[in-house]
LUMSETOR-559100 format. One line per 8 residues: number of its first residue (from 1); their letters; for each residue x, y, z of C-alpha. Coordinates in steps of 0.5 Angstrom, whole numbers, plus 500, padded with zeros to 3 digits. Layout:
NUM	a	X Y Z  ...;
***
This chain:
1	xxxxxxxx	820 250 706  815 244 708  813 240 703  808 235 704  808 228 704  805 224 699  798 221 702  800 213 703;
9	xxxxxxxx	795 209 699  790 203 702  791 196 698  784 195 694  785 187 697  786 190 703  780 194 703  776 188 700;
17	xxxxxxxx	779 184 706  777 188 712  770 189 709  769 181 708  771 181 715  767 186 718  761 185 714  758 179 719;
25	xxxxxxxx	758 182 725  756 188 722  749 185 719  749 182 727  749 188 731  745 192 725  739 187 726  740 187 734;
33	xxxxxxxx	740 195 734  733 194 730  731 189 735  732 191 742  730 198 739  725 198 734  721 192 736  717 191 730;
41	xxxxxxxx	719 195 725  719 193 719  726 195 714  729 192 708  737 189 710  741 187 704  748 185 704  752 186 697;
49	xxxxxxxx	757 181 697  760 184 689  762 190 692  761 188 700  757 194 702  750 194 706  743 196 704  738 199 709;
57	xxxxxxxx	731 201 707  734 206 701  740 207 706  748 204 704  755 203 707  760 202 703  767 201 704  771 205 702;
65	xxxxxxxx	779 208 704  778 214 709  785 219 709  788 220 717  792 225 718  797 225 723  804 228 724  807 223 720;
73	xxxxxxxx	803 225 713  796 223 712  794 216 710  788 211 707  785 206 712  779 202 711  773 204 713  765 206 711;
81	xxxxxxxx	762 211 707  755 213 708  751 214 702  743 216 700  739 217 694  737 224 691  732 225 687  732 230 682;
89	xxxxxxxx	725 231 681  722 231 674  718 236 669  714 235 663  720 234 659  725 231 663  725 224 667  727 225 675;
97	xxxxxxxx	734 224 677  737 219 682  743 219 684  746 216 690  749 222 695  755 220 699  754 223 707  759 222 711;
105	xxxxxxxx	766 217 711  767 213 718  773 209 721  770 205 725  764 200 723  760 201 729  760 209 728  757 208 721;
113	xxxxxxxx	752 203 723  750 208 728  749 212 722  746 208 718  740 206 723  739 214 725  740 216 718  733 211 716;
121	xxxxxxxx	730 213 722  731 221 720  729 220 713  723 215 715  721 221 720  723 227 714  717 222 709  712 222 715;
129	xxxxxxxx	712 230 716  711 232 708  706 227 707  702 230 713  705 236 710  702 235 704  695 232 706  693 238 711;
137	xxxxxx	695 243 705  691 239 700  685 238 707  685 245 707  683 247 699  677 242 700;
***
């Protein structure tokens, strides 16, 4: 009869301290990728240093533990979580919901920087299809 181990526990001083460390470099290369790759295009970088997370156009990381599992047990290590907002969209009666999502958890600070610059772009592209969506129902009723 197998028993499972505990899940070893990341430190909140730890985690704090990976993410201070890793979060100049991350601002470097999220502002090189836009560069090199979007020359031009506008979007909105701001770092949260109360909780040390990253907020590109809407978009967030922030750090969090990651559970790894392994042979040994399973464990936390520091790492990123990918976050968006909904919107719950509103009636007569009721105001819209805005909550934030969490998409994805990545290890690697450069995987989640990948993902943040693709996520903006997705969304971005997802905005641009409705609004001509919407633009060539509402040609069509004229």
């Amino acid at each position: 009869m197998s028993t499972a181990k505990p899940i070893k526990r990341l430190d909140d001083e730890d985690l704090e301290k990976y993410a201070k460390k890793e979060l100049p470099q991350m601002v470097k290369d999220i502002k090189k990728a836009m560069e090199e790759n979007f020359p031009g295009y506008a979007y909105e970088l701001k770092v949260d240093e109360s909780d040390n997370s990253i907020h590109l156009n809407g978009l967030s990381l922030i750090p969090v533990p990651v559970v790894c599992k392994s042979i040994r047990g399973s464990f936390e290590t520091p790492g990123w979580q990918f976050t968006s907002w909904k919107e719950d969209f509103g009636t007569r009666e009721t105001p819209p919901d805005l909550q934030e999502v969490p998409i994805s958890e990545h290890r690697s600070s450069f995987e989640a920087i990948r993902m943040l610059i693709v996520g903006m772009i997705e969304y971005q592209l997802l905005n641009w299809f409705q609004a001509e969506d919407e633009a060539r129902a509402y040609a069509e009723m004229k």
